[in-house]
C-alpha positions in Angstrom: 151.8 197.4 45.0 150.4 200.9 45.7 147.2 201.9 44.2 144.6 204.6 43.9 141.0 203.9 43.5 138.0 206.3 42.6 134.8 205.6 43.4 131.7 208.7 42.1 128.9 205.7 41.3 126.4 207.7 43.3 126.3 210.4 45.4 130.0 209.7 47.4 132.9 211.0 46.1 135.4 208.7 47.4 139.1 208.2 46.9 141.3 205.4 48.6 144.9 204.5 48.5 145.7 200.9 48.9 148.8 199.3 49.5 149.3 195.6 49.5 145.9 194.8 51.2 146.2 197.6 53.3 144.0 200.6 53.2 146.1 203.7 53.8 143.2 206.2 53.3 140.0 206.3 52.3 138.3 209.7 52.0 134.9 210.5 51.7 132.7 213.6 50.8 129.3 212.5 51.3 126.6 214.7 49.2 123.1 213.7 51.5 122.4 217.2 52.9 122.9 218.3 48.8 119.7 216.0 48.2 118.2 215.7 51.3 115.6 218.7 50.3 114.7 216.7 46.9 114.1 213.4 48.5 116.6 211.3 46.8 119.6 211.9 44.5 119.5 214.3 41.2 122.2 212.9 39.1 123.5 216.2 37.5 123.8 217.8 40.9 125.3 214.4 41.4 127.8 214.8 38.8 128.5 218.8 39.7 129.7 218.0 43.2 132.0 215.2 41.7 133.7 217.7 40.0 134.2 219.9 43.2 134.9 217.4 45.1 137.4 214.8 43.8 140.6 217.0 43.7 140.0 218.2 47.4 139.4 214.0 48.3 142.4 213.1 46.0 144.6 215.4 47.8 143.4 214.4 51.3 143.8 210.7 50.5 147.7 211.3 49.1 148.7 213.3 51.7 147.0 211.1 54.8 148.3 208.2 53.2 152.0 210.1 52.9 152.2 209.0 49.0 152.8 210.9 46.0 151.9 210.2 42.7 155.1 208.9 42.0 155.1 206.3 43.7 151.3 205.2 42.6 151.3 201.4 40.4 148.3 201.4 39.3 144.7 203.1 39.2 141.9 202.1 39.8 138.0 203.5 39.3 134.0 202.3 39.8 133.3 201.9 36.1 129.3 200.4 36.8 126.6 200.0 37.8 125.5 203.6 39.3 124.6 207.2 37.4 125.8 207.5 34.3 127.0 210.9 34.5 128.4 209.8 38.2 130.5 207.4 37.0 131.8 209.1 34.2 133.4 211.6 36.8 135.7 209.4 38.7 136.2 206.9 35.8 137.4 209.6 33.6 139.7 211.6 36.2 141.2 207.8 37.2 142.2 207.1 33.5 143.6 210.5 33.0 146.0 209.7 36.1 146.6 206.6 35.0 147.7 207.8 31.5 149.8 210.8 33.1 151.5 208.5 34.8 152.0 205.5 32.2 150.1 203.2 35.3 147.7 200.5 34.6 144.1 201.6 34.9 141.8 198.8 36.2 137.6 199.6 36.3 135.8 197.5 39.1 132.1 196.3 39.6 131.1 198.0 42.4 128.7 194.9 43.6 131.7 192.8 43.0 133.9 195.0 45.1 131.2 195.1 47.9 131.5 190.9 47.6 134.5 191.3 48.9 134.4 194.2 51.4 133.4 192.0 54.7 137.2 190.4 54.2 138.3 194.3 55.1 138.9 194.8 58.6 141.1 195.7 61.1 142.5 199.4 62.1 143.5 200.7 59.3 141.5 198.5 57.3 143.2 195.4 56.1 142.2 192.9 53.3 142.2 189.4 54.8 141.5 186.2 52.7 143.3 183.8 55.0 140.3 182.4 55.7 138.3 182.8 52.9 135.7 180.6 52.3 132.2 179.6 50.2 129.6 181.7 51.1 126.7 183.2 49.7 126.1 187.2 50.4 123.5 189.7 50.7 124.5 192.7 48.9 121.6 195.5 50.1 121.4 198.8 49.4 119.3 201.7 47.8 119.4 200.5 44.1 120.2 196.6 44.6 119.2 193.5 46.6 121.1 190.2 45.6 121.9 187.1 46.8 125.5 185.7 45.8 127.1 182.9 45.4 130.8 183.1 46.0 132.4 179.9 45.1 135.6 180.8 45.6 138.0 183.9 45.3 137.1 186.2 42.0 134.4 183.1 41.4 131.2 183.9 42.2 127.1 183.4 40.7 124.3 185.5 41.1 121.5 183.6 43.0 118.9 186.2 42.9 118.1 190.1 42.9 115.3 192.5 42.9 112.3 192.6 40.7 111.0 196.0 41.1 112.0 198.1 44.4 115.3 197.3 46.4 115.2 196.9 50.0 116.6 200.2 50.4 114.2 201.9 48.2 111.7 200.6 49.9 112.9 201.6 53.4 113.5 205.8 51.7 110.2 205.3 49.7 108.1 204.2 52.7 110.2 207.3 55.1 108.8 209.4 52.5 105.3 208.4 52.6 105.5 209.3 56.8 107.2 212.8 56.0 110.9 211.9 57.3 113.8 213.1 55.8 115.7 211.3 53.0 117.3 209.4 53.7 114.8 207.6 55.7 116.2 204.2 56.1 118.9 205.5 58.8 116.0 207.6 60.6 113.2 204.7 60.7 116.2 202.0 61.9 116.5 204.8 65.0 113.0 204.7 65.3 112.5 201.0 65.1 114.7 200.4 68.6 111.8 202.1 70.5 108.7 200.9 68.5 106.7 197.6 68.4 107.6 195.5 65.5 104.4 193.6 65.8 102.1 196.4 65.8 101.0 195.9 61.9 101.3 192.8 60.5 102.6 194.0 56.9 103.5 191.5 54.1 106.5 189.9 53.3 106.6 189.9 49.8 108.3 186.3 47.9 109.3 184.8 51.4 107.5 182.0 51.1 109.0 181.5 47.0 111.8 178.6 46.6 113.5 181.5 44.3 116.1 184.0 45.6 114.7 187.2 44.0 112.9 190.1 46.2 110.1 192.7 45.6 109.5 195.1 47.5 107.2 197.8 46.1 103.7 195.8 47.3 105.4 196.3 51.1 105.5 199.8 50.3 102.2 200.4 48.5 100.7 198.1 51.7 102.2 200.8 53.9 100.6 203.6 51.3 97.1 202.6 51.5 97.7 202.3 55.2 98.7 205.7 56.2 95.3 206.7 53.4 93.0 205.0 55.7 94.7 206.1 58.9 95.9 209.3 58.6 96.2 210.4 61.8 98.9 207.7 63.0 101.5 210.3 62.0 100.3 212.8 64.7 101.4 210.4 67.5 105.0 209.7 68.0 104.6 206.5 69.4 102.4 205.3 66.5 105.1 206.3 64.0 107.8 204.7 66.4 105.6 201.0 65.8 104.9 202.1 62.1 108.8 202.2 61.4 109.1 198.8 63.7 106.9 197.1 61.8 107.9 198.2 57.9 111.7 197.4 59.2 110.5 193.7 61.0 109.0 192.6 57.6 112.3 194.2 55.4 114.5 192.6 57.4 112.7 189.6 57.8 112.6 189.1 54.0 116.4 189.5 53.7 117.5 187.3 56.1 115.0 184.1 55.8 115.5 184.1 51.9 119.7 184.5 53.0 120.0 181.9 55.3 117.8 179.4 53.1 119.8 179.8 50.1 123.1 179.4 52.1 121.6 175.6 53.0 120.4 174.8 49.9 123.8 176.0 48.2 125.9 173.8 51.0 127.8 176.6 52.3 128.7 177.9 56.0 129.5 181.0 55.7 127.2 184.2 55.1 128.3 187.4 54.8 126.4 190.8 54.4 127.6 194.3 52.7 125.8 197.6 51.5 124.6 200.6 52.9 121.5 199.2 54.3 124.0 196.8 56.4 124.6 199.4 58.6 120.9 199.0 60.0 121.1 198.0 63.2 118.1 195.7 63.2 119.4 194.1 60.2 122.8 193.3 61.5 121.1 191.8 64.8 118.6 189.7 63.0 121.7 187.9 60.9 123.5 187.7 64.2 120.9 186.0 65.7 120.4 183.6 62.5 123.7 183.1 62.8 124.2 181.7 66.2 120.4 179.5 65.8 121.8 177.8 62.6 125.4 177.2 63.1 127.1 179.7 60.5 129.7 181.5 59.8 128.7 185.0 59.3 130.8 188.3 58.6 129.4 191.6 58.1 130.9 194.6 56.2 132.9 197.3 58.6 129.8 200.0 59.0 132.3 202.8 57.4 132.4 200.3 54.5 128.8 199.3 54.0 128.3 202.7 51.7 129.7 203.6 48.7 133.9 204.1 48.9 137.0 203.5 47.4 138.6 201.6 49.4 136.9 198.1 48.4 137.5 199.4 45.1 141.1 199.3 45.7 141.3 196.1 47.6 139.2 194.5 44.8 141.3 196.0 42.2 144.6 195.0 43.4 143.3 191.2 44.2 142.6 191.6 40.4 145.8 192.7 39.3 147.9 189.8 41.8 146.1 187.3 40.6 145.9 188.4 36.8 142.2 188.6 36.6 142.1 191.4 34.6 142.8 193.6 31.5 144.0 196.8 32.0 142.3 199.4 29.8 142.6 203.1 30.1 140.1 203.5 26.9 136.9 202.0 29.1 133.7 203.6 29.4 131.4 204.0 32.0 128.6 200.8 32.4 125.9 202.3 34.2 123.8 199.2 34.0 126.6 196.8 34.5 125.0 194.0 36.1 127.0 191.3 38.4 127.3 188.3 36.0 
C-alpha cells in the first residue's frame, strides 16, 4: 500500500508518503518565526500559510519519495483535535485528492497517531510493531497532557489529561512571563542544562493525587507572583539560567512521577513518551533515568517526530486500513475538539 497523509492541525504544514510501514518522505514547513512576534499561534494566519504551503510540501514529498499520484492507494488527513480553520486546510485538500483519484480517504486522531509514533524508527523511518507491547504513554505537548493506556494495537484508554494548562503551555506561558521568545519551551530546556534546578523550590501541582490528571496553571501563576516580588532576577543571566532549571525540574518532575506510577498500578512494562515537549532534553533524561531505577521498558518518539507531521499520520492510517479499523469517508468534517476516547 502507498499512501499520502496531510497533517495542518496547527501551525505545521506537513505531508508524508508512506508505503507499507515505511516512511518515504515527510516534509515539513514549520510556521514559528510567522508567530514568534505574537507569542503563540494566530489561527487565521495559521490557516493562510496552509494554503501557501501545502502544494510546495505536496510536491516535495511526491517527488523525494519518487511517487506520482498514480500510483497513491489511499489518503489520508489530521481530521482533530487542533484549529478549526487549520484542519480544515489539509483535511479538505486530502479529500479532494482522494476523490480525484477515486482512493479511500481515511481522517486520523492526531493524539492517536502520536500513540503510535515511538513504534517509528529507523533511517528512513520505519513502523515496527514486532514488539509491540502494553504500555501506558505520555502524550505532551503545547495543547495536551495525557496519560494512555494502550492495551493492545488500535486498543487503547485514556487514563488522565489536563485540567487547565498543558505542560507545554505552561513551559511557553512561564518563557513569556521572563521575556523569551515563543516558543519558550525549546529556549528554557537550553537554559536549564546550565542552571540550578534547586534554586526555587516551585510546586508540583496533583503529584501527590492517586489520579492521572495534571494542572499546570498554579506552577505558572507561582512563577508570576515570583518574578512580581523579584523583579530584578531577570537582569542576571545566571539567575534566569536557575529560574528556567527550576520551572523545568518541577514540569518534568510532574510528568514522569504521575507516568511511571500509573504504569505500576496499570501492570504494564513498557512506557513510551511522544509530543513536541518530548524533544526536551531534561525530560527525555528524567524518563531514562526512571526507566533504568524501575526496570521498564521505555521508548521515546524519534525527536523529528515528537512535533506535529504527517508521517505518524500515515503510519497510523495505513495500520487502520490493514487491519480494517476503519471507514473510509471522503464527506468528513474537521473535529477540532475531538478528544481521544
Amino acid at each position: 500500500m502507498t499512501l499520502i497523509a496531510f497533517e495542518t492541525s496547527c501551525d505545521e504544514t506537513s505531508v508524508a508518503v508512506v508505503r507499507d510501514g515505511v516512511v518515504l518522505a515527510n516534509q515539513v514547513a514549520s510556521q514559528i518565526q510567522l508567530h514568534g512576534e505574537y507569542g503563540g499561534v494566530v489561527p487565521e494566519l495559521a490557516a493562510r500559510e496552509h494554503l501557501n504551503n501545502l502544494l510546495p510540501v505536496a510536491r516535495a514529498a511526491l517527488d523525494e519519495a519518487r511517487i506520482s499520484p498514480d500510483q497513491l492507494d489511499a489518503v489520508a488527513a489530521t481530521q482533530g483535535p487542533g484549529l478549526a480553520i487549520a484542519l480544515l486546510i489539509g483535511l479538505k485538500a486530502a479529500q479532494a485528492v482522494a476523490f480525484a483519484l477515486s482512493k479511500p480517504f481515511i481522517g486520523i486522531n492526531h493524539h492517536e497517531a502520536h500513540l503510535y509514533s515511538p513504534w517509528i524508527a529507523g533511517s528512513p523511518p520505519t513502523a515496527d510493531f514486532s514488539n509491540f507491547e502494553p504500555n501506558v504513554s505520555l502524550i505532551v505537548s503545547g495543547g495536551h497532557t495525557l496519560l494512555v493506556l494502550v492495551e493492545e494495537e488500535m486498543r487503547h484508554r485514556v487514563l488522565g489529561g489536563t485540567i487547565d494548562d498543558a505542560a507545554g503551555e505552561c513551559f511557553d506561558k512561564t518563557g513569556k512571563l521572563m521575556g523569551l521568545a515563543y516558543p519558550a519551551g525549546p529556549v528554557i530546556d537550553k537554559l536549564a542544562r546550565q542552571g540550578n534546578p534547586a534554586a526555587h523550590d516551585f510546586p508540583r501541582p496533583l503529584i501527590h493525587e492517586p489520579n492521572d490528571d495534571f494542572s499546570f496553571s498554579g506552577l505558572k501563576t507561582s512563577v508570576r507572583y515570583y518574578l512580581r516580588d523579584h523583579p530584578a532576577l531577570l537582569k542576571d543571566p545566571k539567575q534566569v539560567r536557575d529560574l528556567c532549571a527550576s520551572v523545568q525540574a518541577a514540569i518534568v518532575e510532574v510528568l514522569v512521577v504521575k507516568t511511571i506510577r500509573a504504569a505500576k498500578r496499570n501492570g504494564v512494562r513498557c512506557i513510551t513518551a511522544s509530543g513536541g515537549v518530548t524533544c526536551n532534553q531534561g525530560l527525555r533524561l528524567a524518563l531514562e533515568r526512571a526507566w533504568e531505577k524501575n526496570g521498564f521498558r521505555l521508548r521515546l518518539a524519534s525527536q523529528n517526530l515528537c512535533t506535529d507531521n504527517a508521517a505518524m499520520i500515515g503510519i497510523l492510517a495505513e495500520r487502520k486500513l490493514l487491519r480494517g479499523g476503519c471507514v473510509p469517508a471522503r464527506d468528513a468534517e474537521p473535529e477540532p475538539g475531538w478528544a481521544l476516547a
